[in-house]
N, C-alpha and C positions, 0 to 999 in steps of 0.2 A: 705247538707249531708257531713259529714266526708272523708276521706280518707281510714280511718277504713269502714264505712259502704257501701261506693263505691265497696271496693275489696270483703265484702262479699257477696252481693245481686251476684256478678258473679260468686261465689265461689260454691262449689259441698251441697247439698240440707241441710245435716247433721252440715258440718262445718258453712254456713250462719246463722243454726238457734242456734247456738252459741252464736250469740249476744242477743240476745231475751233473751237465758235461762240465760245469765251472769245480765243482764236487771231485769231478775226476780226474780234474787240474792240479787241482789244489794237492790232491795224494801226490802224483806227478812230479810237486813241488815247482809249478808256474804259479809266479803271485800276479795271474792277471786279473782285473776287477769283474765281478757280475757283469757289470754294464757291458764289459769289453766282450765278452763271450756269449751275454745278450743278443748283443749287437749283429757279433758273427754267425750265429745260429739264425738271426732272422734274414740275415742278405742272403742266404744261400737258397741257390735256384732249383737246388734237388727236392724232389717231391716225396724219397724215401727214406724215412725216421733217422736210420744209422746211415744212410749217406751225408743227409746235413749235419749230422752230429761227428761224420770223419772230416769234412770240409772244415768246422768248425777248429777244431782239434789242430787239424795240418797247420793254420792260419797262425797257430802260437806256439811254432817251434818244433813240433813233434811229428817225428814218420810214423804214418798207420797205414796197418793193415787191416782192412775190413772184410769181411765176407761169409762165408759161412762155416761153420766147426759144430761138428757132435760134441756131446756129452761124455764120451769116451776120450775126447780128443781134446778135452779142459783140464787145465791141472794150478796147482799152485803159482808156478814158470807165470803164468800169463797175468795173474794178479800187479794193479787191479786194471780193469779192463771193462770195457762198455757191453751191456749186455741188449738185449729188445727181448722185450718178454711178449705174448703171444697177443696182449690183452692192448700193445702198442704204447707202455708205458717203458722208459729206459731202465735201467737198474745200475747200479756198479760191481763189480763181480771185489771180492775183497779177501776172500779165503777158502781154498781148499784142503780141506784133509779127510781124507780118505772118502767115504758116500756122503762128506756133510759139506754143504757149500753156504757159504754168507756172505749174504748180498744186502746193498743200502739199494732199498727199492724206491722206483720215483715217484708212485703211486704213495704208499704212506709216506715218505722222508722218513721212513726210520729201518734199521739193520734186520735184517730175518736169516733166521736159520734153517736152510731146509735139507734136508734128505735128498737122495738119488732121484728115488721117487716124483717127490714134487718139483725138485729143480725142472724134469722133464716134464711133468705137465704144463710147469712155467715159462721155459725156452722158450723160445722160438727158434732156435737154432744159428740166428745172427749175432756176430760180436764186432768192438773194433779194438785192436791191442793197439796202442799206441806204445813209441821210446821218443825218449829226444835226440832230436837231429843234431848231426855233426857240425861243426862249428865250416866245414867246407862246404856246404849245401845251404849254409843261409847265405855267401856271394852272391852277388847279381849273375857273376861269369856261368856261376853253380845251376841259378834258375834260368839261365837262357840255355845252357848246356841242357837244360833237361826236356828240351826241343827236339832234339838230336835223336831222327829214327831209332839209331843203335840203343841210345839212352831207354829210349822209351819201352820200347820193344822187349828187351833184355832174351836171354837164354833162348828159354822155348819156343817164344813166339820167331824169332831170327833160325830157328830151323826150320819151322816147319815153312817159312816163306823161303830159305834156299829149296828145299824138297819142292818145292811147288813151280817155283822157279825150271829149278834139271828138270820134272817130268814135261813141264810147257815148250819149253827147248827143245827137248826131244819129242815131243808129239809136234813140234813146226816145223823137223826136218819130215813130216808125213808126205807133204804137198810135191816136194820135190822129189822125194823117192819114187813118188807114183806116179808122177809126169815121164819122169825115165824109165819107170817098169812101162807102164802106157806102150811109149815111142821104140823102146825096143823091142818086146815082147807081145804085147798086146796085136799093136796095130797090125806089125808082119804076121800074125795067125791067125788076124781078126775073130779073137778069143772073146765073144761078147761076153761070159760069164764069168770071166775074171776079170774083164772090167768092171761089170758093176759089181761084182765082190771089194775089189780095190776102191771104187768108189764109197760105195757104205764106210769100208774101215777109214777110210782119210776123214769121211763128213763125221764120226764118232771121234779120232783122233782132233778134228776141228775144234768140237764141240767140248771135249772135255780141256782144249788148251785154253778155250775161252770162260772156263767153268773155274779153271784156276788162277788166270788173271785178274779174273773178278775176286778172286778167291782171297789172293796173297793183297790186293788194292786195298781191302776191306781189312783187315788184320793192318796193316799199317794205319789205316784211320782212327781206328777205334785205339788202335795203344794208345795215338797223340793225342786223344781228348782228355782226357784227364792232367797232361800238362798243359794244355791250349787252356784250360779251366784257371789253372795255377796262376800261369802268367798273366792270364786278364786281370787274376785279383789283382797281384802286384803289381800293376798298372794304372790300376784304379784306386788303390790305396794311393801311390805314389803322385796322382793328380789332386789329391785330397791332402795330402800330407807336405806336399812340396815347398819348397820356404819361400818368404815372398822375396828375401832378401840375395842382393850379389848381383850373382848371373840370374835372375828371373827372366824366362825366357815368354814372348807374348803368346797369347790363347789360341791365334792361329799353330805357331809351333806347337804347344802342347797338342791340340787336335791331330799334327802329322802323326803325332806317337805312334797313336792308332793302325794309322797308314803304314807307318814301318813294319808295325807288329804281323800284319797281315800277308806286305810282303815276306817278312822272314820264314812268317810260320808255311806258308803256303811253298817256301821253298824248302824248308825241311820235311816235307811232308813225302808221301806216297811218290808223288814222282822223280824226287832224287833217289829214293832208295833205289824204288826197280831198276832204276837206269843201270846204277850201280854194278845191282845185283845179276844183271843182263850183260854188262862187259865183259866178263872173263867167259862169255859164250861164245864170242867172236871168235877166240882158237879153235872153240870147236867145229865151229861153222868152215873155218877154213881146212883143219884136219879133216872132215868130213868130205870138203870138195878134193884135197890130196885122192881117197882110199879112191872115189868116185870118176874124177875129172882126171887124174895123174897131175902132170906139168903145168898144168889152168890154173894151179893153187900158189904158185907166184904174182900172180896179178894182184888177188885183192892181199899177198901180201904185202905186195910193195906198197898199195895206195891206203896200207892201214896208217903204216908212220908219216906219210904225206899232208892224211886230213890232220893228223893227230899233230904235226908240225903248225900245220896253217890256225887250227884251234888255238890253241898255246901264242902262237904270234899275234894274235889279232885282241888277245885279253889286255893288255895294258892299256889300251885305248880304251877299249871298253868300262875298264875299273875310275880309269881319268872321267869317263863319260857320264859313270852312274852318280857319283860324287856332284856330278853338275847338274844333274837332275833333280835329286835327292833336295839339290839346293835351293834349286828354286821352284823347288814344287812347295819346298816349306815357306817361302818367303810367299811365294802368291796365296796361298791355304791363311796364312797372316793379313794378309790385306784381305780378303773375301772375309772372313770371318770379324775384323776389324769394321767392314763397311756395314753387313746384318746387322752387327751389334747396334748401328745407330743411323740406319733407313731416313727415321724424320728428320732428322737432324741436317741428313744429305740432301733430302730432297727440298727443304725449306731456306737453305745456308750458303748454297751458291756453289757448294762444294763436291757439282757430278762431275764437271769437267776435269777439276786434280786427281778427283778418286780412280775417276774413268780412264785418264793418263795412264798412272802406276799401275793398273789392276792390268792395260793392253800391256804396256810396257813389262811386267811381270811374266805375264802369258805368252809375250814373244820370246823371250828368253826362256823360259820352260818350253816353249814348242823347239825353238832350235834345238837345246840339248838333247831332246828327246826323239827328234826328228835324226840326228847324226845318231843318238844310241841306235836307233831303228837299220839306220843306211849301214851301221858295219855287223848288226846282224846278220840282215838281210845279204849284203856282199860272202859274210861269210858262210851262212847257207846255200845262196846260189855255188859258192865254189865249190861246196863239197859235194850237190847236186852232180857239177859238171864232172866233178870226180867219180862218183857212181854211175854215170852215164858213159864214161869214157872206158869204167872198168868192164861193162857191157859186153860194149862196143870189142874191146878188146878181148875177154872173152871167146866172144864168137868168130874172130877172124882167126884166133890162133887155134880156137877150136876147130875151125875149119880145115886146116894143114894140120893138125892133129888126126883129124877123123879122115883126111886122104890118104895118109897114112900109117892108115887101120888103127892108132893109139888108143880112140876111145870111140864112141857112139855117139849119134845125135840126141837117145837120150841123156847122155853124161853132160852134153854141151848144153842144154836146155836144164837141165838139173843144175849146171853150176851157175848158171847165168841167175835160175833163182835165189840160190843159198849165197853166191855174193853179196844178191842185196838184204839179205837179211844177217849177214858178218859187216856190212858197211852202216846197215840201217842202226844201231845203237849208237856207232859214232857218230852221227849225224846228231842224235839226242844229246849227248855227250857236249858239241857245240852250246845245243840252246839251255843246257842247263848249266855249263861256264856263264854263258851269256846272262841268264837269272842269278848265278851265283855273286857275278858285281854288284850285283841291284840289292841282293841282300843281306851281302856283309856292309854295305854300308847302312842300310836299313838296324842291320844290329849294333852299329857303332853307335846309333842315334838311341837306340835304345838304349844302350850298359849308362853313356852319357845323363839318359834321364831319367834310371834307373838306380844310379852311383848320385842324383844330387843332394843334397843334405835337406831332411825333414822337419817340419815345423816342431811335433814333438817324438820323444824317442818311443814312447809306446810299449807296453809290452811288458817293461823289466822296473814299470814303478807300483811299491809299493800300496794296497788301498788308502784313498786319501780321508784323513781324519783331522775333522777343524779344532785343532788343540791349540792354536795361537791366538793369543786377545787382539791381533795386528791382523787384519781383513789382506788388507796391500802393503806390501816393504819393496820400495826400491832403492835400489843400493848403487851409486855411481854408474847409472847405464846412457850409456851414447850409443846412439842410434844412426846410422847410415843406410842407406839402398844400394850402395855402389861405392868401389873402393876406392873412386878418387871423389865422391859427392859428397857436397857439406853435409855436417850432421843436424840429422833432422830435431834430435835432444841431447844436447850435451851436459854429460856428467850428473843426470839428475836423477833427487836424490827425493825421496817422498814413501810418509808411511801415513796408513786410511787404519783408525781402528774399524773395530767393526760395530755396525749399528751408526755410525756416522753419516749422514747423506751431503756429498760434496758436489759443487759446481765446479766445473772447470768452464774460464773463460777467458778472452784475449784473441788479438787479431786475428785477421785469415791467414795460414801459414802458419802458425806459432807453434803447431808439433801436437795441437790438441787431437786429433786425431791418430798420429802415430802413436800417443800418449795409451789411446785405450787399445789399437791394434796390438802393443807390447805388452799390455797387462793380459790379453787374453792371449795370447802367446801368438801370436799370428805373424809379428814381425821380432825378430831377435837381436837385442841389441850385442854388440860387438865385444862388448866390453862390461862390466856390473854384472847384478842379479835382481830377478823378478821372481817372488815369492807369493803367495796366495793362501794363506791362514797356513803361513811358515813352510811350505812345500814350494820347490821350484815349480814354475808353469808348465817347463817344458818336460815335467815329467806328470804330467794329468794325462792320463787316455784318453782318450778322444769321447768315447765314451761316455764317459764321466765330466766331460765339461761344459757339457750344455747344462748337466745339475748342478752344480758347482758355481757356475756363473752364467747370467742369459744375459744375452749381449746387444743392441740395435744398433748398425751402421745406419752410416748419412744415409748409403742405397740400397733400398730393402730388396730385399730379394724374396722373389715367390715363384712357386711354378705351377704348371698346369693341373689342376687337379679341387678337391673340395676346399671348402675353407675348414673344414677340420683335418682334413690331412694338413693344412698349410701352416696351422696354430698347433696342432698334437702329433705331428712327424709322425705317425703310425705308428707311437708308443702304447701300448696297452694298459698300464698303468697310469693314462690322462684321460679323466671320465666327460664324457660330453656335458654335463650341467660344469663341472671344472673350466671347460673350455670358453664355455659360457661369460660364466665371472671373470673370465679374464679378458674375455673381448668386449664387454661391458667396462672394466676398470680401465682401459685401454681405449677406449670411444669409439667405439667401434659399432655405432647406433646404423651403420646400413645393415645389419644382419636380420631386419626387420620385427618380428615379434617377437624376436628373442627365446623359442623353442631351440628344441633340437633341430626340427625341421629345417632351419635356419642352417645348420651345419653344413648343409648339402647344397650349399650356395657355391657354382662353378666359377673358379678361378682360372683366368686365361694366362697365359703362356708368359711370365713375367709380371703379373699382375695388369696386363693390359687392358682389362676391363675397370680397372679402379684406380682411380685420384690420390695424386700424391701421398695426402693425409688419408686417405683410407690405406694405401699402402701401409704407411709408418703402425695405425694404428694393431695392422695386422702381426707386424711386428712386433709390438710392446708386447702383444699378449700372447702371443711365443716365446718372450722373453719370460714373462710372467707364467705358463701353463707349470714349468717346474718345482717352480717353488725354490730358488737359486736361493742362496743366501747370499748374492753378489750380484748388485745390475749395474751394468754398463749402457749408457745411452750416450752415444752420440747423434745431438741434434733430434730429438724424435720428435718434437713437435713442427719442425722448420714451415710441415707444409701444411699445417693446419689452422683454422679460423680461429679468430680470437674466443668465440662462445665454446667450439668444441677443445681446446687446448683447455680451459678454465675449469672445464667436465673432466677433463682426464687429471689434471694436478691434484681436483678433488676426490675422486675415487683411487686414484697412483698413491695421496698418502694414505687412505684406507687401508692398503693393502700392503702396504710398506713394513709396518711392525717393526723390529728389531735387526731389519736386512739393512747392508750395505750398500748404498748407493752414490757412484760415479755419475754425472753425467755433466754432458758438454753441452752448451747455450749460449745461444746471445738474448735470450727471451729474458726480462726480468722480472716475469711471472711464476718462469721454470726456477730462477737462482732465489725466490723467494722462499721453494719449499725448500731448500737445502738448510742449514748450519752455519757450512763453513765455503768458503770460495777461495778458490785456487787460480789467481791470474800467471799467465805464460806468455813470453813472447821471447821472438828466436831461438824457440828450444827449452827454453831455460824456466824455471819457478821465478818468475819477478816478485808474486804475492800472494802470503798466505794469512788466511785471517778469518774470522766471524762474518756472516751476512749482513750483521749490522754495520761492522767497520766499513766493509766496502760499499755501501750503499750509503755511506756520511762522507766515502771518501770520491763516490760521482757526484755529490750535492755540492763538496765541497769543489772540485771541475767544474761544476756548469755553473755555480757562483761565480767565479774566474775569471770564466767564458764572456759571463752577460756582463 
């Protein structure tokens, strides 16, 4: 047994059967890494073995079908294939021939061969077959299409909601049958026993039309979960993955995403279908007032194409309308989330009045849009109001010269007068779901938009990474820009770090040291050149895998609410709390007090807003450090810390150093003392490269100069 497969058999039930489902990739012929499919087995919010383990699966290309299958109903075809065995460990199904089946069990990690017999004592009777997807269903067009009731729904479930649909229909033509059996029949013979006969049957006819609307509501919800699940991922990867470079769009926009998604989904949802599925009842509604009313059944024919003109007329405004919404809901959403971001800042810097400007100014311009979207709704439902009220109206006057002469009955006239409004009442929905329907194609334009933009790295389709280059860093002619007509931030540079080397990078403010380590760790893409990492492009590391591969500290640390061991061991299994320890110890990270584990459990606030600068940073290093990288990147990690505790951390930093590679960026010339070698830059560019001794003869030699 491995080392790998040691740590996961004791590992939490979800993360163990990672290996199995990475196992059943691998067959599959997906080279996605451990870590990746790690990773994806542990985000997943299902609670049931073989559901995060189809989630998982879905996530890397492949259509499954999960669910349940007999033992009679397994054959070779399905090979290989995810099994759940009773005992809740996974298995991979690998060969059938005849009563003898062989299975890689996740329990031992090794192949077993069992009989008819035991296989069935072993089942469980859960599987999930996976195939790989069609090259037209990884599109964006593909996963938003897969929104789409119809989509979702498919075959069987789309009948049984049309069946559900015609009986509901036909049980609501109940009410107005029995109002004109009532008035013609009933009352002239004051028949009290078939009144309340007819009443029971309508209040049962009621009852089961309302048994079925619930019915068919619930069957369209429940298809759309399972893509509403999808699309969140691909949302969230996509805010994780997105490049920082081009069109980088601000945090406020990305946050609209969200906003979009919700309108769209909610408009593809249960209530456009029914609508839908409800308007081809309107003929009948009116063929029925024909058999009933006679001559009455021109009325709501006429004022069908009337609404249905006024609906259609009043949309282009509308679509103009939402697009103005849309816009500046995103641009104010930008400013609000702009100003949280930096409260102290606002309130100490003189800067409520500016913020408070733009954020009314914003808000005025989203209320207007939104206040005209509302007025030609509004306008357009009072008119077709008036149009249902005048078909009424109309109705009953012609029913009246109808029924004086003898045509029809007062219950025929009262019958139609109901079943109009319910032949007029879909069109009236019909409006307010055009009216939602502006709101969320443009909602879905904003998605495909940020859904289609180009990702930090490609993911997925790179090979596992194996450090076989004696070269840590090779960069190769790369120029660096943020924008296509913006200076470059690095031009043309060109720099290789063996490994085992610890270099300083130093040089003015501006000088690209910063973009310098954002590009090594693949975060910003230069335009042009290549960035390689023990001979492997950057941008093909999984994501995965590069927090092992390289632990990185920006200027602005970032922490979020939660322990201080989730905040140093990201909730990886394989980072043991004494580990975590030694690292937030080499890292100076002496408030953790007496240095137990107890310590661990030290509440971190919301951005690290309970802790100083340098405790920040410190928390960082030893995040950086918890993996065991053979590549660290620091930018600036000491900036905010005292001269005694920076002196502490250089001291225990080279302890723990050993034979790793390390970058880091300084103006401290405490930090450039433990380095080697130092790498000055300015405007982009390598000015200098040399020994820590040269350069430190060659500031002596400067401020000799000077003085």
């Amino acid at each position: 047994m491995t080392a790998v497969e040691a740590t996961e058999l004791d590992a939490p039930t979800n993360v163990r059967d990672a290996f199995v489902v990475h196992a059943l990739l691998q067959r599959l012929g997906s080279k996605n890494t451990y870590n990746e499919v790690k990773e994806a087995v542990s985000s997943s919010p299902r609670e049931a073995t073989i559901a995060w383990a189809s989630d998982a699966i879905s996530g890397f290309g492949f259509i499954c079908n999960s669910g349940s299958a007999k033992v009679s109903e397994i054959s070779a075809g399905l090979c290989p294939a995810l099994l759940l065995g009773k005992e809740g460990y996974l298995a991979i199904l690998e060969n059938v021939r005849g009563d003898d089946f062989t299975i890689f069990d996740g329990k031992t990690r090794k192949k077993r061969k069992l009989n008819k017999a035991e296989f069935k004592q072993w089942y469980s009777g859960q599987l999930v077959y996976a195939q790989p997807e069609l090259e037209g269903h990884k599109t964006v067009k593909a996963r938003l299409k897969a929104l789409s009731p119809l989509k979702t729904l498919g075959t069987a479930r789309f009948s049984w909601i049309a069946i559900a649909a015609l009986l509901s229909n036909i049980l609501g033509l109940s009410t107005s049958l029995f109002v004109m059996v009532v008035y013609d029949r009933v009352l002239p013979n004051q028949a009290t026993q078939s009144l309340y006969a007819l009443a029971i049957g309508v209040g049962f006819a009621v009852l089961f039309d309302t048994l079925l609307k619930g019915a068919r509501s619930r069957i369209v919800e429940r298809a759309s979960v399972g893509a509403d699940i999808a699309v969140n991922e691909d949302i969230f990867e996509q805010f994780i993955e997105v490049s920082n470079t081009k069109d980088r769009k601000s945090v406020g926009e990305l946050a609209s995403v969200m906003r979009d998604f919700e309108v769209y989904r909610d408009f593809m949802s249960s209530a456009t279908i029914l609508t839908l599925i409800d308007l081809p009842f309107v003929l009948v509604f009116v063929l029925v007032i024909y058999i009933i009313g006679g001559p009455l059944f021109l009325i709501p024919l006429i004022c069908i194409p009337v609404i249905l003109i006024l609906i259609l007329a009043v949309q282009p405004l509308l679509v103009r309308n939402s697009a103005a919404v849309s816009a500046s809901a995103q641009s104010r959403q930008s400013l609000l989330v702009e100003v949280l971001g930096g409260l102290d800042a606002l309130r100490v810097n003189g800067a409520f009045a500016l913020m408070k400007r733009k954020f009314l100014t914003q808000s005025n311009f989203y209320a207007k849009a939104s206040h005209q979207a509302k007025s030609y709704a509004q306008i357009n439902g009072n008119t077709i109001t008036i149009i249902q009220q005048i078909s009424q109206v109309a109705i009953i006057v012609y029913g009246f010269h109808l029924f004086a002469d003898q045509v029809i009955t007062m219950g025929a006239i009262i019958a139609t007068v109901i079943l109009s409004g319910r032949a007029l009442g879909p069109l009236a929905k019909v409006g307010q779901t055009l009216g939602r329907a502006n709101a969320a194609f443009v909602a879905r334009g904003n998605l495909k938009r940020f859904l289609s933009a180009a990702r930090t790295h490609s993911g997925g389709s790179a090979p596992a990474i194996r450090n076989t280059q004696d070269v840590a860093v090779e960069i190769s002619s790369a120029t660096l820009r943020l924008s296509e007509m913006g200076r470059p931030l690095l031009n043309g540079l060109n720099l290789s770090i063996k490994k085992g080397e610890k270099v300083a990078i130093v040089g003015r403010t501006g000088s690209g040291k910063t973009s310098l380590v954002k590009m090594i760790v693949g975060l910003l893409k230069p335009e042009s050149g290549s960035v390689t990492i023990n001979g492997s492009d950057i941008r093909q590391y999984p994501r995965a895998d590069l927090f092992r591969a390289i632990g990185t500290v920006f200027q602005e640390p970032w922490l979020f609410a939660g322990s201080l061991r989730d905040n140093v061991g990201l909730g990886q299994d394989d980072c043991s709390e004494e580990h975590i320890l030694e690292c937030l110890k080499a890292a100076g990270a002496d408030f953790v007090g007496d240095g137990t584990t107890a310590a661990l459990e030290f509440a971190i606030q919301d951005q690290g807003s309970n802790l100083s600068g340098g405790q920040k940073q410190a928390v960082m290093m030893a995040r950086a450090l918890a993996f065991k990288p053979a590549l660290l990147l620091f930018d600036e990690p000491t900036s905010a810390m005292d001269g005694l505790t920076e002196s502490n951390v250089i001291k225990h930093l080279s302890e723990h150093l050993d034979d790793r590679t390390l970058v880091i960026v300084t103006h401290k010339m405490p930090v450039v003392a433990m380095c080697d070698r130092v790498i000055v830059m300015d405007q982009g560019k390598i000015v200098g490269d040399g020994t820590k001794d040269a350069y430190f003869e060659l500031l002596k030699k400067q401020s000799e100069k000077k003085n």
